[in-house]
C-alpha positions as CSV (number, residue, x, y, z in Angstrom):
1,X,-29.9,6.4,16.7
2,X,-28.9,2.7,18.1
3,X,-30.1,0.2,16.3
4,X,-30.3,-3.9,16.9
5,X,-27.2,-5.9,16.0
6,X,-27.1,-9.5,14.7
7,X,-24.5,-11.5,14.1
8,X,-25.4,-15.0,11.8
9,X,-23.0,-17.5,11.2
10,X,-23.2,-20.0,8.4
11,X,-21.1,-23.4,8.0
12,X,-21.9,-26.6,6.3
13,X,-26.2,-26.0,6.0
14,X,-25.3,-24.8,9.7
15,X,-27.1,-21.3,10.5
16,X,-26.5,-19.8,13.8
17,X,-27.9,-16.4,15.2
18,X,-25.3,-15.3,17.9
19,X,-27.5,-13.5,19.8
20,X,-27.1,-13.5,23.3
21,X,-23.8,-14.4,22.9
22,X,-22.2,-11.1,20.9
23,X,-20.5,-8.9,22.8
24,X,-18.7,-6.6,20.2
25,X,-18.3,-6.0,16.8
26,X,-15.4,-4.2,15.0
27,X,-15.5,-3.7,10.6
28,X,-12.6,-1.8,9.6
29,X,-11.1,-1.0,6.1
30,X,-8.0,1.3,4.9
31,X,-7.5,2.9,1.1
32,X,-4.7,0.7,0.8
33,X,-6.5,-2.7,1.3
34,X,-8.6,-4.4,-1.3
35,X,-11.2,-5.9,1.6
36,X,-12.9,-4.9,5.0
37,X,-12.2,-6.8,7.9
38,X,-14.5,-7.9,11.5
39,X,-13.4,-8.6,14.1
40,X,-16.1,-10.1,16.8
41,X,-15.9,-11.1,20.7
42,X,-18.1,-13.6,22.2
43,X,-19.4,-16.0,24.9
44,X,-19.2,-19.4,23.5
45,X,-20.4,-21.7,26.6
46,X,-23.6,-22.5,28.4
47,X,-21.9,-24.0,31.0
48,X,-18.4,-22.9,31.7
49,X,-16.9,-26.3,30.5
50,X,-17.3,-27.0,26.7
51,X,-18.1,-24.6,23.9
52,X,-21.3,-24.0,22.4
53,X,-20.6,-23.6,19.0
54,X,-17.7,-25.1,17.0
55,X,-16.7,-22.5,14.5
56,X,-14.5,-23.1,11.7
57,X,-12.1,-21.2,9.7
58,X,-13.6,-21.5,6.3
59,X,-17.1,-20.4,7.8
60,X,-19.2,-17.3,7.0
61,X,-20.2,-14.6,9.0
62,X,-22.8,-11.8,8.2
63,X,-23.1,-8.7,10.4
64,X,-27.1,-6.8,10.1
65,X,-27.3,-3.1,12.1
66,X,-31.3,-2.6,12.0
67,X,-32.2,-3.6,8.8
68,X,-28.4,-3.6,6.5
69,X,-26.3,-6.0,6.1
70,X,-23.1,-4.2,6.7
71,X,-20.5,-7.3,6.4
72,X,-20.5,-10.4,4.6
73,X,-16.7,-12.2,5.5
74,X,-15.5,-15.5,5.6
75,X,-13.7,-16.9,8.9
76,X,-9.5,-16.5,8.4
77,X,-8.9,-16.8,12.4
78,X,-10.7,-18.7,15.7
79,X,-9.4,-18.3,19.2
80,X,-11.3,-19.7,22.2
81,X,-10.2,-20.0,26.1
82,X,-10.8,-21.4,29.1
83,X,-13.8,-19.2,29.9
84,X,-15.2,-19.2,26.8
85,X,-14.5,-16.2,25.9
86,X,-14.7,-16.1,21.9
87,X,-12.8,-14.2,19.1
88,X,-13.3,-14.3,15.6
89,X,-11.7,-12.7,12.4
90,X,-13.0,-12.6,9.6
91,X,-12.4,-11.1,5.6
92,X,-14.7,-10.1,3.2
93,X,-14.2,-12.0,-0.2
94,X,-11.8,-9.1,-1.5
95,X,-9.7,-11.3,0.5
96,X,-8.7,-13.8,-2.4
97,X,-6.9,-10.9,-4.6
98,X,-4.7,-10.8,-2.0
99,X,-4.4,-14.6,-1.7
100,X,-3.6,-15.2,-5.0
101,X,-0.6,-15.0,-7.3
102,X,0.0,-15.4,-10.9
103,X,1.8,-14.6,-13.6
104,X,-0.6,-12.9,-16.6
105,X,-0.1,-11.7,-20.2
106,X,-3.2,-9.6,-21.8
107,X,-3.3,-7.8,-25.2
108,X,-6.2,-5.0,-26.0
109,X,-8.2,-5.5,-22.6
110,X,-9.2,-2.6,-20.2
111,X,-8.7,-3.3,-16.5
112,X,-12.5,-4.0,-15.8
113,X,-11.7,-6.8,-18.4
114,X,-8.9,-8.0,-16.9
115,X,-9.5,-8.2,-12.9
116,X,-13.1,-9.5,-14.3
117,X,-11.4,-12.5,-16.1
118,X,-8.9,-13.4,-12.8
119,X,-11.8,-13.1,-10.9
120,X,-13.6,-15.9,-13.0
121,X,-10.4,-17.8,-12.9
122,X,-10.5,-17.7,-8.7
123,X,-13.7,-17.9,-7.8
124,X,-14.1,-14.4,-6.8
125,X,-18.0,-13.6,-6.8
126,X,-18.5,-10.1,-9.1
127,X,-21.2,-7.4,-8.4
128,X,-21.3,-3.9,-10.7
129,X,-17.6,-3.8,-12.2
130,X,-17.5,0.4,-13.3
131,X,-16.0,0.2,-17.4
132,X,-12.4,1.7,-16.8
133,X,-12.6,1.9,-21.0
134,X,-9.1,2.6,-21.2
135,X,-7.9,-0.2,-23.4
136,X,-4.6,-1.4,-22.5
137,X,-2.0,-2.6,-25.2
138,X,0.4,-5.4,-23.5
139,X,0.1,-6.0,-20.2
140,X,2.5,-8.8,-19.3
141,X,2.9,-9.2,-15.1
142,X,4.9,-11.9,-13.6
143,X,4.9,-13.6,-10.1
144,X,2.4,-11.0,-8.8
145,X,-0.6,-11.4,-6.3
146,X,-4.0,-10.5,-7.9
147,X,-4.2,-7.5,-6.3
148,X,-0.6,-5.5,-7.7
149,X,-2.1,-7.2,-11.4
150,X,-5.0,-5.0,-11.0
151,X,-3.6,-2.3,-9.2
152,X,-1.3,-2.1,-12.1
153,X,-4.0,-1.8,-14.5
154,X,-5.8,0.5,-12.6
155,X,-2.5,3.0,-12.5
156,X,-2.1,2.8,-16.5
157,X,-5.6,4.1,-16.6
158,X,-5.5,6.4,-13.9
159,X,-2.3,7.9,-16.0
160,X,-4.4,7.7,-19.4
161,X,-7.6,8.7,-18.4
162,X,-7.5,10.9,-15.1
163,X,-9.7,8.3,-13.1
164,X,-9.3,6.6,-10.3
165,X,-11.1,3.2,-9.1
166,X,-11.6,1.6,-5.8
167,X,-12.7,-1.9,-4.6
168,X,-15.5,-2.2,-2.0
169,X,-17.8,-5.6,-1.3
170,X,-21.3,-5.9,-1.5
171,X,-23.4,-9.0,-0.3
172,X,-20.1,-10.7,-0.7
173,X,-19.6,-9.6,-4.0
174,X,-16.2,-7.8,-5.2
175,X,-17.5,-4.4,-7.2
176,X,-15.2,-1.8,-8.6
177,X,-16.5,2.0,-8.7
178,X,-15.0,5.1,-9.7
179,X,-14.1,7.5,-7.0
180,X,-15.8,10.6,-8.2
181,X,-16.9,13.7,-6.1
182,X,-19.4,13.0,-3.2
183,X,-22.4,15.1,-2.9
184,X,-23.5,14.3,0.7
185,X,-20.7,14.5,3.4
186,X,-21.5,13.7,6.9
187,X,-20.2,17.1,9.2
188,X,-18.7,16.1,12.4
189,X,-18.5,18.5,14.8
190,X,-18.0,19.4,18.8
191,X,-21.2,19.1,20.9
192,X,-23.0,17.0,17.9
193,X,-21.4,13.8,17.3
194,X,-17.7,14.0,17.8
195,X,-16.6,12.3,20.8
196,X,-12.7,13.0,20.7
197,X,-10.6,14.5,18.4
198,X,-6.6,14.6,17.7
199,X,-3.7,16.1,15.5
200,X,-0.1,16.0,15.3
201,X,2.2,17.8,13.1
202,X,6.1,16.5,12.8
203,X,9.1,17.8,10.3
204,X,11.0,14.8,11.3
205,X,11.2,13.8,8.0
206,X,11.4,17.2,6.6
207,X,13.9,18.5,3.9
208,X,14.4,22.4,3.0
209,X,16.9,22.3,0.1
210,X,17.0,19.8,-2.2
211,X,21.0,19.1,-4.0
212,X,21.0,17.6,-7.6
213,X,24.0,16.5,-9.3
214,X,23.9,14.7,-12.6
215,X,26.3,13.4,-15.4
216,X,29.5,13.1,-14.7
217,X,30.8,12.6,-10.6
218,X,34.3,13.5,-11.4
219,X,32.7,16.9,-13.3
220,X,29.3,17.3,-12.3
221,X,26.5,19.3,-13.2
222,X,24.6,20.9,-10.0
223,X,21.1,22.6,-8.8
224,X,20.4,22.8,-5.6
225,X,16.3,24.8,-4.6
226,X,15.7,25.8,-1.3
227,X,12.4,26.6,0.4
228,X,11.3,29.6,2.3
229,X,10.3,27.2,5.0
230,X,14.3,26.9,5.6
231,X,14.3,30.5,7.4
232,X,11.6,28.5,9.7
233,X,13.2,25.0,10.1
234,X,16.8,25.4,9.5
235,X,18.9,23.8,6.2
236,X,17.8,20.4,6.2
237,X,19.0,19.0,2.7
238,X,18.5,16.4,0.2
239,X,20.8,14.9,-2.2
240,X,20.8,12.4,-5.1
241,X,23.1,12.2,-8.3
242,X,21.4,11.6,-11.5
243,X,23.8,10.3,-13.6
244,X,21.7,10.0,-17.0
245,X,20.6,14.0,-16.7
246,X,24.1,16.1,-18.4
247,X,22.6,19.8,-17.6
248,X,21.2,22.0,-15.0
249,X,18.3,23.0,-17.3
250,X,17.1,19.0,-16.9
251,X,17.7,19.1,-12.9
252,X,16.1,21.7,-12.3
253,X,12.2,20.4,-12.6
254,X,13.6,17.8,-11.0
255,X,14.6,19.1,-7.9
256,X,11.2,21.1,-7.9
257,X,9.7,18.1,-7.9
258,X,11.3,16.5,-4.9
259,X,11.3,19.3,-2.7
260,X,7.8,20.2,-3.1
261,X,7.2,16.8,-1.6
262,X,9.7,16.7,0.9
263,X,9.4,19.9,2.2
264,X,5.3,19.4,3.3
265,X,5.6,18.6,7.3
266,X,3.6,15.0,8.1
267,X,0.4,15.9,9.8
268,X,-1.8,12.7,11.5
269,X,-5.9,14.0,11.7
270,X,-8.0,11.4,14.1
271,X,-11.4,11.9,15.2
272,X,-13.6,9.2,17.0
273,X,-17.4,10.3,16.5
274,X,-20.8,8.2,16.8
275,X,-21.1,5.6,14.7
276,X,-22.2,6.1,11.0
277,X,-22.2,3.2,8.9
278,X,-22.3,5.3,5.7
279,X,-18.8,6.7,6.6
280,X,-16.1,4.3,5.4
281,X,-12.5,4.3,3.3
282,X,-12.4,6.6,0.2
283,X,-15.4,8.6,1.7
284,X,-15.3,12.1,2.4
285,X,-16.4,13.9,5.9
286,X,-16.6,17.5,6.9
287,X,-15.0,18.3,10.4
288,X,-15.6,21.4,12.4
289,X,-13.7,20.7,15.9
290,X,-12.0,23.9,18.0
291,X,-9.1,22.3,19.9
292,X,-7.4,20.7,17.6
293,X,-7.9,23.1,14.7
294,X,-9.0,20.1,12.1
295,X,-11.4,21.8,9.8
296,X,-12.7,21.2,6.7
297,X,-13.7,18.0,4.1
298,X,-11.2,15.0,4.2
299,X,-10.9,12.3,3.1
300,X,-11.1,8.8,4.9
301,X,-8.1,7.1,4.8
302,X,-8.7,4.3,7.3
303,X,-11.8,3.4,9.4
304,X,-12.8,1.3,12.2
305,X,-16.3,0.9,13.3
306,X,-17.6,-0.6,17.0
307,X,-20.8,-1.9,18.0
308,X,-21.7,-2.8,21.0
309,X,-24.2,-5.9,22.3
310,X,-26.4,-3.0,22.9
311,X,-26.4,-1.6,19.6
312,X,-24.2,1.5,20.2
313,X,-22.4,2.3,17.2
314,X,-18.3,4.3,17.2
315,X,-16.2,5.0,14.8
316,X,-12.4,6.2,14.9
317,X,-11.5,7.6,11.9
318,X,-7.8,8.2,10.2
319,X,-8.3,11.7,7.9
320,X,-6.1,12.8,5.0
321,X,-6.5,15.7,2.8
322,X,-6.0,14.0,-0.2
323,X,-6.8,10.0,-1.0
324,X,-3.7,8.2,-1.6
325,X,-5.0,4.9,-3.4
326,X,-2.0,2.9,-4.1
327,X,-0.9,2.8,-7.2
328,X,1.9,0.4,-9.0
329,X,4.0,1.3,-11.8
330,X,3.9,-1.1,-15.2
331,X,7.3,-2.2,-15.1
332,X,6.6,-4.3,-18.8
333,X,9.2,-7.3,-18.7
334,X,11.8,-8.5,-21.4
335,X,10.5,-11.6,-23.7
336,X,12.8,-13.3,-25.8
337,X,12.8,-11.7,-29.0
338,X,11.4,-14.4,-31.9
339,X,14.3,-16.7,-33.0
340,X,14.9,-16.3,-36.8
341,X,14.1,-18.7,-39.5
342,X,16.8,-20.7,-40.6
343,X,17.6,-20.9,-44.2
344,X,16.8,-23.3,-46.6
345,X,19.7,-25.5,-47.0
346,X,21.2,-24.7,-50.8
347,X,21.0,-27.5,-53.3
C-alpha cells in the first residue's frame, strides 16, 4: 500500500519539512557495513536563481513512510546546480565506527562491554546492546578503526559461542542484536509483488583439483583431491606448498577444505519487488519466481529501497544463501616482555 513520505531536516534549532520539494528517496545497507545510507534528490529553488534552503554537511535528516521513521542520518555530502536541482547523502550514526581509529587494550570484557565503552568514548548514541557474554581474556588491537575492534570481538565470540551479532540503528541509536532464526519471511513471488527478477551462474573462478605439497621443496610430501565436478568442468587446479605440514595425513583435511570452497561455482540472485520496509540486510525472504529458477528462503545480503514523491515504495535486493557477516581474525600483538629487576648491588 503507498503510503505519505516526509523528509525533515534539522540544523542549528533549524527544522525544515521538505515537502514539496522531495523528489526521491533511496536507504540502502549491505551485511558488510556497520550503517545504512540515504540518498535524496530535490528542488531547492523558488525561483530558478538562488537556493531555498542552505544545507549543511553536519546536518540531520529524518526519513517518515506513513507513520515510521525509517532513517535517522546525518549529512556527509551536498551537491547543488544551476537548476536547483538538489542531492543529498547522508549516514546513519553507525557512521562514526567507521570514522574512528584507535589503538585498545581490554582484559576480562565481552564484546557488548567493549564496543559499549568505545562508543562512550566517541560519542556514539547506544540503544539495546544484545549481552554477547562471552568474556574475552586480552584483547589488545592496534591502529584499527572502531569497526575491525569490534568486528574482532564479535569473531572471538562467534568462534566461542556459535553466535553471531549484527549492528542496525534505531532513532539514531547504534543497537547490536543477535542474528537468530526469523519467524515471519516476506514471500516474493511472480504476479504478487516481484517486479523483475535475475540470476547468473559463473565457474570463472572455479578450481576442480586442489595440489598440496608441504615440508620439504627439494623432497616434498604431496595430496592432491579432485572433484566429480571435474568430469563436468575440465581439470582446473589449485596449488599451495605448506611448508610447516611434514605428511600427507596432515594435507589431506587440508586440501578438503580448500576444494570444497573452491570448487562451489559463484552464483549472483537479484530480485527488485514492491517496496517493504521490513525487508532489509541480514533479513531473510522467501522467493518463488519461474524464469530464473531462484526459489527458496535467502538471505539479504544488500538492499536498496526507493520512494517516490508519490509515495511508491521499490526495493532491489542482492540474495545469498548463507549470510556472510564479516568477520576479522584476532591477530594478538607482541608486548615487550617485563624487563628484569636488577640486583642489589653486593656490599
Amino acid at each position: 500500500m503507498t503510503q505519505k513520505l516526509r523528509v525533515i531536516y534539522y540544523h542549528n534549532g533549524m527544522v525544515r519539512d521538505l515537502a514539496g520539494r522531495v523528489q526521491e528517496v533511496t536507504i540502502d545497507g549491505n551485511v558488510t557495513r556497520a550503517y545504512r545510507s540515504c540518498s535524496i534528490s530535490l528542488n531547492n529553488t523558488s525561483d530558478g536563481r538562488k537556493y531555498a534552503i542552505p544545507f549543511k554537511n553536519g546536518g540531520e535528516v529524518r526519513v517518515h513512510y506513513g507513520n515510521t521513521e525509517i532513517f535517522r542520518g546525518i549529512l556527509f555530502a551536498t551537491s547543488i546546480d544551476s537548476t536547483g536541482a538538489q542531492s543529498l547523502t547522508a549516514h546513519d550514526p553507525n557512521v562514526y565506527l567507521t570514522k574512528n581509529s584507535d589503538t585498545v587494550r581490554f582484559v576480562g570484557k565481552t564484546a557488548t562491554q567493549i564496543l559499549s565503552t568505545l562508543c562512550g568514548k566517541y560519542g556514539i548514541a547506544v540503544g539495546s546492546l544484545a549481552n554477547t557474554r562471552h568474556v574475552i581474556p586480552r584483547f589488545i588491537v592496534r591502529g584499527k578503526t572502531l569497526y575491525d575492534i569490534v568486528v574482532t570481538a564479535l569473531t572471538e565470540t562467534q568462534k566461542a559461542t556459535g553466535k553471531r551479532y549484527r549492528f542496525r540503528n534505531v532513532a539514531g541509536k547504534l543497537e547490536l542484536v543477535e542474528v537468530t532464526t526469523q519467524v515471519k519471511r516476506l514471500v516474493l513471488e511472480n504476479k504478487r509483488n516481484i517486479i523483475d527478477a535475475s540470476f547468473s551462474e559463473s565457474i570463472e573462478d572455479v578450481k576442480t583439483r586442489v595440489k598440496l605439497t608441504g615440508g620439504d621443496e627439494e623432497k616434498p610430501v604431496t595430496f592432491e583431491v579432485s572433484s566429480p565436478s571435474t568430469s563436468q568442468y575440465g581439470v582446473m587446479q589449485h596449488y599451495e606448498h605448506k611448508s610447516d605440514v611434514k605428511s600427507a595425513k596432515e594435507l589431506k583435511p587440508l586440501a578438503d577444505a580448500l576444494l570444497a570452497e573452491l570448487s562451489k561455482p559463484s552464483q549472483e540472485f537479484s530480485v527488485t519487488a514492491i517496496g517493504d520496509i521490513e525487508v532489509v540486510s541480514a533479513t531473510t525472504v522467501v522467493v518463488d519466481e519461474s524464469m530464473t529458477g531462484i526459489k527458496g528462503a535467502f538471505y539479504v545480503a544488500s538492499d536498496s529501497h526507493t520512494f517516490s514523491a508519490d509515495g511508491t515504495h521499490t526495493m532491489s535486493l542482492s540474495l545469498s544463501r548463507e549470510l556472510e557477516l564479516p568477520q576479522i581474525e584476532y591477530d594478538p600483538p607482541e608486548e615487550p616482555k617485563p624487563k628484569k629487576k636488577k640486583e642489589a648491588n653486593k656490599k
